[in-house]
C-alpha positions as CSV (number, residue, x, y, z in Angstrom):
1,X,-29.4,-89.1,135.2
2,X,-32.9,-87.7,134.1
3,X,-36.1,-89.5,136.3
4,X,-38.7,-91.4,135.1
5,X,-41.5,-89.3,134.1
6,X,-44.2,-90.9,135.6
7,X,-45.8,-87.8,136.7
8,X,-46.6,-86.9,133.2
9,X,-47.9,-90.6,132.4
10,X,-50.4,-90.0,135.5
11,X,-51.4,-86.6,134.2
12,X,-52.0,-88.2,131.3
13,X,-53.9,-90.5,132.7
14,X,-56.3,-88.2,134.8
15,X,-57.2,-85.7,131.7
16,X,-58.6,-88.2,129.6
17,X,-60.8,-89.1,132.6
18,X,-60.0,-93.2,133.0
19,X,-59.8,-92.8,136.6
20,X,-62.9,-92.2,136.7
21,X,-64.2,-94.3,135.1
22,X,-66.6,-97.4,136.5
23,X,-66.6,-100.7,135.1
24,X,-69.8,-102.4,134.9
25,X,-70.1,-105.6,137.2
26,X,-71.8,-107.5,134.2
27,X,-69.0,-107.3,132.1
28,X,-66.9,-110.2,131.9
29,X,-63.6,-108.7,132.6
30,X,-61.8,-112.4,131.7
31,X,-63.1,-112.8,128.4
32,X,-62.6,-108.4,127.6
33,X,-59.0,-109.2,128.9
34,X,-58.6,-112.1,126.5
35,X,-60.3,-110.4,123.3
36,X,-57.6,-107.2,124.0
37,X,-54.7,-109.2,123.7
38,X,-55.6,-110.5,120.5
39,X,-56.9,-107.0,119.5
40,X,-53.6,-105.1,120.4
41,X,-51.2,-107.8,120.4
42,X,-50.7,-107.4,124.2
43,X,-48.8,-109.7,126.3
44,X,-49.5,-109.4,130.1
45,X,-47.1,-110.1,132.7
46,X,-47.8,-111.1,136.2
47,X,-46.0,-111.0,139.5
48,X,-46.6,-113.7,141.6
49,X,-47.8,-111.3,144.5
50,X,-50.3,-110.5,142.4
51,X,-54.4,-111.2,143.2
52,X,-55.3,-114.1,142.0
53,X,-57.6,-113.0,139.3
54,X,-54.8,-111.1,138.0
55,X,-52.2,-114.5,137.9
56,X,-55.1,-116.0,135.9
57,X,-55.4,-113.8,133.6
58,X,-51.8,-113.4,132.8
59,X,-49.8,-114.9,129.9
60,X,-46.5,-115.2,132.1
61,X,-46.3,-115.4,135.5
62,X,-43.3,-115.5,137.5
63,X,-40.6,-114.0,139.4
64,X,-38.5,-110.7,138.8
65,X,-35.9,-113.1,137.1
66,X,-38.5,-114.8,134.8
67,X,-40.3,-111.8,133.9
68,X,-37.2,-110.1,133.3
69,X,-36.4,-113.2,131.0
70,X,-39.8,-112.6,129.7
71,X,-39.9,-109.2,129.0
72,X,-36.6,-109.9,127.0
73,X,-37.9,-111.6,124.4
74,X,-41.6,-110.6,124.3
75,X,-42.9,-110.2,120.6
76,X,-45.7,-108.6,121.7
77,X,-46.5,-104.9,120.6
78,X,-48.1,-104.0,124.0
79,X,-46.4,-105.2,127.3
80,X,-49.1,-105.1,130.2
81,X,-47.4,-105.0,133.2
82,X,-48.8,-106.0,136.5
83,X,-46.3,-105.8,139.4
84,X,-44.8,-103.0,141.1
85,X,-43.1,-100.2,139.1
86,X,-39.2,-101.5,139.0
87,X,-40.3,-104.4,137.3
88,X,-42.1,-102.5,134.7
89,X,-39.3,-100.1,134.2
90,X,-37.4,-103.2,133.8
91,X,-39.6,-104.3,131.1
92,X,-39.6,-100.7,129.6
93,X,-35.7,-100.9,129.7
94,X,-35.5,-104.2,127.8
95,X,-37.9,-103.1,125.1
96,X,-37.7,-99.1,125.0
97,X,-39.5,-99.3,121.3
98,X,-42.5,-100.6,123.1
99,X,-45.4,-99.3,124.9
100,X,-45.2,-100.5,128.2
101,X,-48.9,-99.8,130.6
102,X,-49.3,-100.3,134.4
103,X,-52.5,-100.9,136.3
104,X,-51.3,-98.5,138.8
105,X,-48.6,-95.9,138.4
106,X,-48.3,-95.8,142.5
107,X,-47.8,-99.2,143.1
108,X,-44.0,-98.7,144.2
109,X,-41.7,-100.9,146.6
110,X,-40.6,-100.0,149.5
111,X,-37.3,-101.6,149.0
112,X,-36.7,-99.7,146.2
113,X,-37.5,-96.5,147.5
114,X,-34.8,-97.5,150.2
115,X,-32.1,-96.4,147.9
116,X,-32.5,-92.5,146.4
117,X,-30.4,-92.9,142.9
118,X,-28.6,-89.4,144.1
119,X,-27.8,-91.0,147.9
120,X,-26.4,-94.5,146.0
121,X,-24.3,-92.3,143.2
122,X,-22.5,-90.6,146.5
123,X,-22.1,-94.5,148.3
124,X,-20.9,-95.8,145.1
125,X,-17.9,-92.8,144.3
126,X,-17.0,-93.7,147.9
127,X,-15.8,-97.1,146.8
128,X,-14.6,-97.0,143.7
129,X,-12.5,-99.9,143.8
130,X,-16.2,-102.2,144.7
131,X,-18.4,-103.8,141.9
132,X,-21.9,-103.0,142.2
133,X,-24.4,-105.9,142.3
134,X,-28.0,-104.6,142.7
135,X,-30.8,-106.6,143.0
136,X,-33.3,-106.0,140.8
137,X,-35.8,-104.4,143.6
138,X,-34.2,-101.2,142.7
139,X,-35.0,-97.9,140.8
140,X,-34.0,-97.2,136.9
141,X,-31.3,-94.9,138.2
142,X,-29.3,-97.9,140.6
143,X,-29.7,-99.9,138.3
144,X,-27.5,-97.5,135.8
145,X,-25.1,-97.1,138.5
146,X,-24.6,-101.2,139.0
147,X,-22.5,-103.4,137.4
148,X,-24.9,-106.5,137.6
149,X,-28.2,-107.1,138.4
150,X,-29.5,-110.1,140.5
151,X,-32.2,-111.5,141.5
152,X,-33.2,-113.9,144.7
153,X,-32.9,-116.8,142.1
154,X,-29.4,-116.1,140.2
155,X,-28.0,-113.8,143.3
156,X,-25.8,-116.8,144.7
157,X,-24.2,-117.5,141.2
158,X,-24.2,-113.9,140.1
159,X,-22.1,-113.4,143.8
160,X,-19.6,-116.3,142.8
161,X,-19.1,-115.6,139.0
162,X,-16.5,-112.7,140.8
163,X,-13.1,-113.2,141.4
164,X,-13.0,-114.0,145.4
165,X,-10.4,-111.2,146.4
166,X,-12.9,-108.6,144.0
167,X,-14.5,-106.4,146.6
168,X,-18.6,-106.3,146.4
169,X,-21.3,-103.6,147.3
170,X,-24.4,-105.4,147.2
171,X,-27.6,-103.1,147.3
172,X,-30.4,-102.5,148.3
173,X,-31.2,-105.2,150.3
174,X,-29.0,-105.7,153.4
175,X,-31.3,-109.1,154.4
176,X,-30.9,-110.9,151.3
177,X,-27.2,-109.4,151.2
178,X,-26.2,-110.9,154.6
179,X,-28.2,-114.1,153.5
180,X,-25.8,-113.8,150.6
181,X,-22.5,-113.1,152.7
182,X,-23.3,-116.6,154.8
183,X,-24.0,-118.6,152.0
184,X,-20.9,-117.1,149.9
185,X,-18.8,-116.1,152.8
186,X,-17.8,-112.8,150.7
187,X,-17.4,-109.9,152.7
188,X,-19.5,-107.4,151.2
189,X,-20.3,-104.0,151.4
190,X,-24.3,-103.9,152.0
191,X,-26.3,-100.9,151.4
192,X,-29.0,-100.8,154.5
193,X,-32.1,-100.9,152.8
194,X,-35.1,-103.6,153.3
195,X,-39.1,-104.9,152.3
196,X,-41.6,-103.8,154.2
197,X,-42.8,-106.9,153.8
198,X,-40.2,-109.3,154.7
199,X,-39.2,-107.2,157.5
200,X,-42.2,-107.7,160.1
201,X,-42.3,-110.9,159.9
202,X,-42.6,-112.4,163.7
203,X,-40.5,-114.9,165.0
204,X,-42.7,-115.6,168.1
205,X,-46.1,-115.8,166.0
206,X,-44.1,-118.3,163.6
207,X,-42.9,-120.4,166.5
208,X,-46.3,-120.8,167.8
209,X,-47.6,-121.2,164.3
210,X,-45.3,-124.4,164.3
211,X,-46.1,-125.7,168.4
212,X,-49.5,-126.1,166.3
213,X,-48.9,-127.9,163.0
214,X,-45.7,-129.6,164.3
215,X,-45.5,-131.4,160.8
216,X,-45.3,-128.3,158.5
217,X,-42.2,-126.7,156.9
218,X,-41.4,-123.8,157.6
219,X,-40.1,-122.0,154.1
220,X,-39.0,-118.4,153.5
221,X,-37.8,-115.8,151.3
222,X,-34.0,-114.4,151.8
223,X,-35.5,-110.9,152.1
224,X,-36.4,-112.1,155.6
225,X,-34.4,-111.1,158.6
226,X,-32.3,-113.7,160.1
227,X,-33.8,-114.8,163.1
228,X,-36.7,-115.7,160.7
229,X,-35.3,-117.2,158.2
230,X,-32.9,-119.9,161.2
231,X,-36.4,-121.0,161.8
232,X,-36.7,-122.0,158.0
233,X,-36.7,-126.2,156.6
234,X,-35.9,-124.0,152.8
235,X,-35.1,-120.6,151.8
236,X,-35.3,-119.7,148.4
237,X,-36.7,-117.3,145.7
238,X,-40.3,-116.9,144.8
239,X,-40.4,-119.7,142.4
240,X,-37.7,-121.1,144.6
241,X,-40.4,-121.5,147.4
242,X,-43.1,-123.0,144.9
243,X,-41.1,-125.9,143.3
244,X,-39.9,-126.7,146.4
245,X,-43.4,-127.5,148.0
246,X,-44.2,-129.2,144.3
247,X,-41.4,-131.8,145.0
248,X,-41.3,-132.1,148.9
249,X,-42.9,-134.5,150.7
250,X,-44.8,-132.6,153.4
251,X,-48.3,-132.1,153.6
252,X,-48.1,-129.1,155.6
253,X,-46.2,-125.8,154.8
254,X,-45.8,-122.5,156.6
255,X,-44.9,-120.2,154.1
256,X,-43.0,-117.0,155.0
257,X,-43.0,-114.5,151.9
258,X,-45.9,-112.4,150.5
259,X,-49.5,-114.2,150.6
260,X,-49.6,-113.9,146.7
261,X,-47.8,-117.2,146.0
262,X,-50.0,-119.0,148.1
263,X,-52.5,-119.3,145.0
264,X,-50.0,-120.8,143.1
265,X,-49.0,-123.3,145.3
266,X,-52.4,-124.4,146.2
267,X,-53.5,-124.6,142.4
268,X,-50.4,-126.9,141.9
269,X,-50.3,-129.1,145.2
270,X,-54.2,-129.0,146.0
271,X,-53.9,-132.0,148.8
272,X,-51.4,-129.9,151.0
273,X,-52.4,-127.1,152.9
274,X,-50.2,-123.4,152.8
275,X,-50.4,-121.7,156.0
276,X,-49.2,-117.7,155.3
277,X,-46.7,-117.0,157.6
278,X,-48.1,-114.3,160.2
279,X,-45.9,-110.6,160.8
280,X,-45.4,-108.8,164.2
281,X,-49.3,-106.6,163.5
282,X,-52.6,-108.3,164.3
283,X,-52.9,-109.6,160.3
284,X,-53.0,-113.2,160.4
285,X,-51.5,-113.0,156.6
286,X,-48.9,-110.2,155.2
287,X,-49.6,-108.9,151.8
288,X,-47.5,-106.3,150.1
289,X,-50.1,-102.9,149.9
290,X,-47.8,-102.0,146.7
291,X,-48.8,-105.1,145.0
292,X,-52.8,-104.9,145.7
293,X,-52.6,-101.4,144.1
294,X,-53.2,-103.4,140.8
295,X,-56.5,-104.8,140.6
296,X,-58.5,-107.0,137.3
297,X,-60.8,-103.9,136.6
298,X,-57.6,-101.6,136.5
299,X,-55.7,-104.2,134.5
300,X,-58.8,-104.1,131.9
301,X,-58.7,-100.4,132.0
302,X,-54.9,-99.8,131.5
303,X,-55.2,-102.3,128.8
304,X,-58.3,-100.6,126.9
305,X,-56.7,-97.2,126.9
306,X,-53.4,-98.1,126.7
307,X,-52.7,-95.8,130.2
308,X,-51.2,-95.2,131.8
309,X,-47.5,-95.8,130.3
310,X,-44.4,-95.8,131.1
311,X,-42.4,-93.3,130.3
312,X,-38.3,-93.2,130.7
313,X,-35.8,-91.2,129.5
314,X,-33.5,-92.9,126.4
315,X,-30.4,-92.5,128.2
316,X,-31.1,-94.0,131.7
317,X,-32.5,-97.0,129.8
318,X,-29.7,-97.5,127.9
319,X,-27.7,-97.4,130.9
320,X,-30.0,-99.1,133.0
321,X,-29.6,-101.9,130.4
322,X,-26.1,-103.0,130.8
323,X,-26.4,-104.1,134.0
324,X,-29.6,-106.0,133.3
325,X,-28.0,-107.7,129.7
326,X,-25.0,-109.0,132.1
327,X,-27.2,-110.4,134.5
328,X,-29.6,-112.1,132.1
329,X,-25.8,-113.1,130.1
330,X,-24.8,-115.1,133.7
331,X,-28.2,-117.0,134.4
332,X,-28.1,-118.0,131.0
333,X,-24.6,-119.4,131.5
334,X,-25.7,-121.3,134.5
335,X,-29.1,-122.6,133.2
336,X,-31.3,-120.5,135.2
């Protein structure tokens, strides 16, 4: 399989000089966002681990399911994507006519980088008698060696929609695949990869986080390690975690996933109060460093230019693709 050439993207990039380049704190970079979409026919998608100036700004904002649904059926000449680089290739591999732009062509993920596509290839040809179910936190080149993608929010159903005695390698995340394995009770082959994020969370700071608001809920992502997540009231995706605190009845919520969600939940639940659940370092919050790559004024930027863009090879798209159409096929069965 041929890499993503995102080295000559960032070259690209640099010569023309855009790096350099220094936007003027007078300008209002809302209302230059806004007029660019109309200009270009630009659509901009929006992780929600993103700033919050940046979830404003966007036109979708969601989870790697929903901007994967997003990105699938996105009219829009020019897809601005701001979120780490898997889910942007994923958008580039669902529309590879398209210009696809990044704010930030290093804003990776850790859990992605967990799995080399050359070390998976030699896992997978181990088992060959395993389907592969990746979630989509992976690179372009796992993904064309999987079977089916998932994501936190179809992973369950995606996990069940196999015959029981079919055997499984779930990759790359062995957290969310033994989260997975408990709630299924499939015995599955995990690959050992894992967030840097959703791995230092503390159990002892969350415990005492609770001995003071005694009436919150605790509520955590299944990329969490399991001592964490027996101390959660709810476990559940991104947007799993949001409408959960729309529709629950607490006032008070501990929330143990990246600090980026907080802004949504607050904007739709103003009279509760989100406390960001605290990791094993002296931060009192734990934000992804991938993620805050992306800032508004390089969202502006990228969108201005057009840079820089990603750029894939046609044949690990194509196969990348499979895998994603199945998994978009399933959710769709299931109404998610």
């Amino acid at each position: 399989m041929a890499d993503i050439n995102t080295e000559t993207a960032s070259q690209q990039l640099e010569s023309k000089g855009f790096l350099d380049i220094a936007v003027s704190p007078e300008l209002d970079l809302f209302l230059e966002i806004e007029k660019l979409k109309k200009e270009k026919n630009a659509v901009v998608l929006a992780h929600y681990y993103q700033d919050s100036d940046i979830q404003d700004v966007a036109d979708y904002l969601g989870d790697s399911l929903g901007l994967a649904q997003q990105a699938a059926k996105t009219s829009a000449d020019l897809i601005v994507f701001a979120g780490v680089h898997f889910m942007a290739e994923t958008a580039k591999i669902l529309n590879p006519n398209k210009k696809v732009v990044l704010p930030d062509l290093k804003a990776g993920c850790s859990l992605a980088d967990s799995a080399p596509g050359y070390k998976f290839k030699a896992f997978r040809e181990a088992h060959p008698d395993h389907v592969v179910i990746s979630y989509i936190n992976c690179k372009a080149e796992v993904k064309a060696l999987s079977d089916i993608i998932c994501t936190s929010s179809n992973a369950e159903k995606i996990v069940e929609s196999l015959p029981k005695d079919q055997k499984i390698i779930f990759a790359p995340d062995r957290n969310l695949g033994a989260y997975l394995v408990k709630k299924t009770g499939r015995d599955m082959l995990l690959w050992d990869g894992s967030c840097m994020v959703h791995e230092i969370f503390s159990v002892e700071r969350i415990t005492k986080l609770k001995i003071r608001h005694p009436e919150a809920k605790v509520i955590a992502h299944p990329e969490c390690e399991e001592p964490v997540l027996r101390l959660a009231d709810f476990i559940g995706s991104t947007t799993g975690l949001l409408n959960y605190t729309k529709k629950d009845t607490a006032k008070e919520y501990i929330v143990v996933t990246e600090t980026g969600i907080l802004h949504q939940m607050q904007l739709a639940s103003p009279e509760k109060t989100f406390i960001p659940g605290p990791p094993t370092n002296h931060c009192a919050c734990n934000d992804c460093p991938h993620m805050k790559l992306n800032t508004l004024e390089k969202l502006y930027l990228c969108m201005k230019y057009e840079q820089p863009e990603l750029l894939m090879d046609p044949a690990l798209m194509a196969a990348a693709r499979k895998p994603i159409e199945r998994m978009l096929e399933i959710s769709a069965q299931y109404g998610l």
